[in-house]
N, C-alpha and C positions, 0 to 999 in steps of 0.2 A: 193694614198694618196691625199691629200688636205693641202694648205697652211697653216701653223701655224700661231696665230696672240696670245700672251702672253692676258690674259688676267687678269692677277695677276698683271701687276707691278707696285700697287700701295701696293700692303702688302710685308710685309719686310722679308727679306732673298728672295728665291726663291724656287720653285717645283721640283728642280730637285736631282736626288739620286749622292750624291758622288762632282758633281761640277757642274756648270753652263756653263762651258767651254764645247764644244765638246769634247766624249772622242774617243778612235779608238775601233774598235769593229768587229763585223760578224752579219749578221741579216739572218736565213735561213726563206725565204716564200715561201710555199708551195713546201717545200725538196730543192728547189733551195738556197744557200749557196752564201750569198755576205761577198766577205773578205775587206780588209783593208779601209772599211766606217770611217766617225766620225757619231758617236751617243751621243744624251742626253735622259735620262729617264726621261720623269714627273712622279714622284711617285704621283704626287695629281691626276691627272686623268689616268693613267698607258697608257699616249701614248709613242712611240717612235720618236722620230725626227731625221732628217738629213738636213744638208745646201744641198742648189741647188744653179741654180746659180742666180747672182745679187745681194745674201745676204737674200734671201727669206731662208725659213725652210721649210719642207715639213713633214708633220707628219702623217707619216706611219700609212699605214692600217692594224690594229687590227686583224682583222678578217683573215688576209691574214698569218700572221708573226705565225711560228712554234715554233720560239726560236729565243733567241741574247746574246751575249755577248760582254761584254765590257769589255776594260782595265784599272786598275784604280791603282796607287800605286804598279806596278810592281806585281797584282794580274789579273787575268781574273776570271768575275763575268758571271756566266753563264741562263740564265734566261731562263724558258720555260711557257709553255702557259699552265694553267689546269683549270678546273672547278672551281669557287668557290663556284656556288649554280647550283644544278641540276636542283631545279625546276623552277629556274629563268634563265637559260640557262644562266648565265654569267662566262670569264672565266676570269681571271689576270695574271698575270706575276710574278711567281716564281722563286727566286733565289736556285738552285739545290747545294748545298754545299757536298751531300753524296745520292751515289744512288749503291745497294747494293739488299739485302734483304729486306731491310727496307729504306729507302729514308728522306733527310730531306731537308727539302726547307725554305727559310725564304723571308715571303712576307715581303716588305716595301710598307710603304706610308707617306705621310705628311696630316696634319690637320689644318686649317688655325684655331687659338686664337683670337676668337672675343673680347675679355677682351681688348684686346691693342684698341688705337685708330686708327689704322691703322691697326691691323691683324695684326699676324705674323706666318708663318711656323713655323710647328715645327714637327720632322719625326718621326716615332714610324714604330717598324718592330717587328712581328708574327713570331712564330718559329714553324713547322710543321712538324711532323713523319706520313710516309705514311707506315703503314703495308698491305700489300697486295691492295686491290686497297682502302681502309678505311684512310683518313687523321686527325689526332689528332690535339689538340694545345696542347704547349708543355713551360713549362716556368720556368724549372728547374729540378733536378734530380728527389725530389718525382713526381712528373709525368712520369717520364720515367719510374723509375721502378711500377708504377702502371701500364702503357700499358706493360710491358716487366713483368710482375710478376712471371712467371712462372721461368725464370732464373733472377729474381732480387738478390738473393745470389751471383750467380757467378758474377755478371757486380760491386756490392758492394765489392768482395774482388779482381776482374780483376784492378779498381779504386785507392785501398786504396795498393796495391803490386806498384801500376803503379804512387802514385802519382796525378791522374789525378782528377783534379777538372772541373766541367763543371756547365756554370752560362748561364744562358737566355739572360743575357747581352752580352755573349759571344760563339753567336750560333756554331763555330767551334769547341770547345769544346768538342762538343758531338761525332765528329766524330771517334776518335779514341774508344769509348764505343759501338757505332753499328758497328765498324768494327770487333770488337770484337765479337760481338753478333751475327752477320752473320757468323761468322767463325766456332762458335761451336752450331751453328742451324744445 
């Protein structure tokens, strides 16, 4: 990697997913598995960072990193590396919340508001159903049952037996409707 130098802090809030603080984490590069790191995510530009020493940052090389996860709020957010655009060969950093039959991932990032006088962050997060190797956007239930149509009957009364509501706002949501859906595939 290469030394981190912020070059935001003059727009308000900050780039980072969850807190600004280091948090503790695992970063695997290249299959190799590093345990009890601190990491910060920049969701504006999707590097990873860790402190070295003397109080510098070091911001991990992209290219290298297979996956990472972080601890945040007595959850572990588990992040892997996939394709965005084939034909631009780029890839970003995916939060894997369900992996199954069907897979859901949900990217974050932030967007600086040139409106303010200063900028300001402000974070917006994708929510992604991978059927076989094909990745959807997904940003509420009629979506889902139009990628799932074939058993959208059964996930509507699996749902409405079960209580379960699932909102775009609230990406975990979904999980218990493809775990479902995987079960009787």
């Amino acid at each position: 990697g290469r030394i981190w130098r912020n070059l935001y802090y003059q727009v308000n809030n900050d780039q980072f997913l969850f807190s600004k603080e280091f948090l503790s984490g695992k970063v695997t590069m290249r299959g190799k598995t590093f345990k009890e790191i601190l990491l910060k995510y920049d969701i504006y530009k999707d590097e990873l960072l860790t402190p070295i020493d003397s109080g510098r940052i070091l911001q991990l090389n992209k290219e290298l990193i297979d996956s990472f996860t972080i601890s945040f709020g007595n959850l572990n957010y588990r992040f892997v590396k996939m394709f965005d655009d084939t034909v631009k060969n780029t890839k970003s950093f995916y939060n894997l919340l369900y992996n199954g039959k069907t897979a859901l991932f949900v990217r974050f990032s932030k967007k600086i508001d040139k409106l303010s006088v200063e900028g300001t962050f402000y974070q917006l997060s994708r929510i992604f159903l991978a059927i076989g190797n094909e990745m959807y956007p997904v940003n509420g239930k009629k979506d889902l049952f139009r990628l799932m149509s074939d058993d959208a009957d059964n996930l509507k009364d699996f749902m409405k037996k079960n209580r379960i509501r699932i909102s775009g706002k609230k990406p975990e949501s979904f999980v218990p409707v493809l775990m479902y859906h995987d079960r009787i595939q």
